[in-house]
N, C-alpha and C positions, 0 to 999 in steps of 0.2 A: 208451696205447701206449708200451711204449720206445721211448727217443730213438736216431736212427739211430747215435749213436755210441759209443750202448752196444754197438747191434747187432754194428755193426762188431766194435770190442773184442770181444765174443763169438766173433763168427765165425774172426778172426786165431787169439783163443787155442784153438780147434780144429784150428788147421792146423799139419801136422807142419813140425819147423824148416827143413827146404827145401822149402819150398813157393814157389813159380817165380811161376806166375802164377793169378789167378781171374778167371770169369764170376761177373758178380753184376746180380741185378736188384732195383730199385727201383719198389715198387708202393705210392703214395698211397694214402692213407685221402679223399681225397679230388680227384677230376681236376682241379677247375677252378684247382689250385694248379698244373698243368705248367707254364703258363710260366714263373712265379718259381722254380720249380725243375729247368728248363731252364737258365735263365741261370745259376743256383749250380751247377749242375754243368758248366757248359761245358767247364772245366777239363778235367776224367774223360774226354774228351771221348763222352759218353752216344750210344746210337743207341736207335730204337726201330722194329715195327713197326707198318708202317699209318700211323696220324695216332698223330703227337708227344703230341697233349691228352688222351691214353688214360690218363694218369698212369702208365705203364709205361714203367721208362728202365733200359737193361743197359749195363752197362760194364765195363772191365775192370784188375784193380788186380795189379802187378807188384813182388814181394817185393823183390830184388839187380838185376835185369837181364829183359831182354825187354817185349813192348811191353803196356802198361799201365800205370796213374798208381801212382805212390808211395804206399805205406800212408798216411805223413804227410798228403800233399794228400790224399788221399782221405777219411783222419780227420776233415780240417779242414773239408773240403767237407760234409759229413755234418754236420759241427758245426753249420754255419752252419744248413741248413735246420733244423736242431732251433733254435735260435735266434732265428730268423724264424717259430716255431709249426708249420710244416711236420710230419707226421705221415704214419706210413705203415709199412711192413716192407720189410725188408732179406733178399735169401735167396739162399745159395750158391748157385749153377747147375752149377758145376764148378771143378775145380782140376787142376795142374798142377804135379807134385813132382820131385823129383830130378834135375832138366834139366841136363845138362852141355854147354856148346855146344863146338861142334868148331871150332875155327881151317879155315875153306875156300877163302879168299882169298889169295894174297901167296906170298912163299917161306916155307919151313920152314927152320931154320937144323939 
C-alpha cells in the first residue's frame, strides 16, 4: 500500500491553488490499529461514525484559513502513522475552493 503521505502529497497536488478547505477520510487496512491511530491523529482532531474501532477516521485539513488542520500537521500526522507501520488509504470526500470571507462583524471604516 502507499504510505499515507504520499497519499496525501497526491491528493494536495490535485487540488486547484485556492483550495480553502477538505473532507478526507482515513480507512485502515486493518481495524485493530484505531486506537494507535486515534491517538496520532488527535491532533486532526478525527470524528468517526458509530464505534471509533471501525478503522474509519474523517477529518478535515484547511489550506490559508478556516476550520481544519494545516497541510503541515496534517502531512506530519500521516507521516507518523506511516512510521509506526500503520497502513490503509486516504480518499478526498470533498473540497472547498475559492472561498473569500466577508468582514461581518465590527465597524467598516
Amino acid at each position: 500500500m502507499t504510505p499515507f503521505a504520499e497519499q496525501w502529497d497526491a491528493i494536495v497536488a490535485r487540488q486547484p491553488e485556492d483550495w480553502s478547505s477538505m473532507n478526507l477520510e482515513l480507512r485502515l487496512g486493518d481495524a485493530s490499529q484505531s486506537e494507535e491511530t486515534a491517538l496520532v491523529l488527535s491532533p486532526l482532531n478525527p470524528w468517526h461514525e458509530r464505534d471509533w474501532r471501525s478503522g474509519v477516521f474523517r477529518f478535515r485539513a484547511a489550506h490559508t484559513f478556516g476550520y481544519g488542520s494545516a497541510p503541515e500537521l496534517t502531512r506530519k500526522r500521516l507521516q507518523t502513522l506511516d512510521s509506526v507501520g500503520i497502513r490503509g488509504s486516504l480518499e478526498l470526500l470533498s473540497r472547498i475552493a475559492d472561498v473569500r470571507p466577508v468582514h461581518t462583524q465590527g465597524t467598516t471604516p
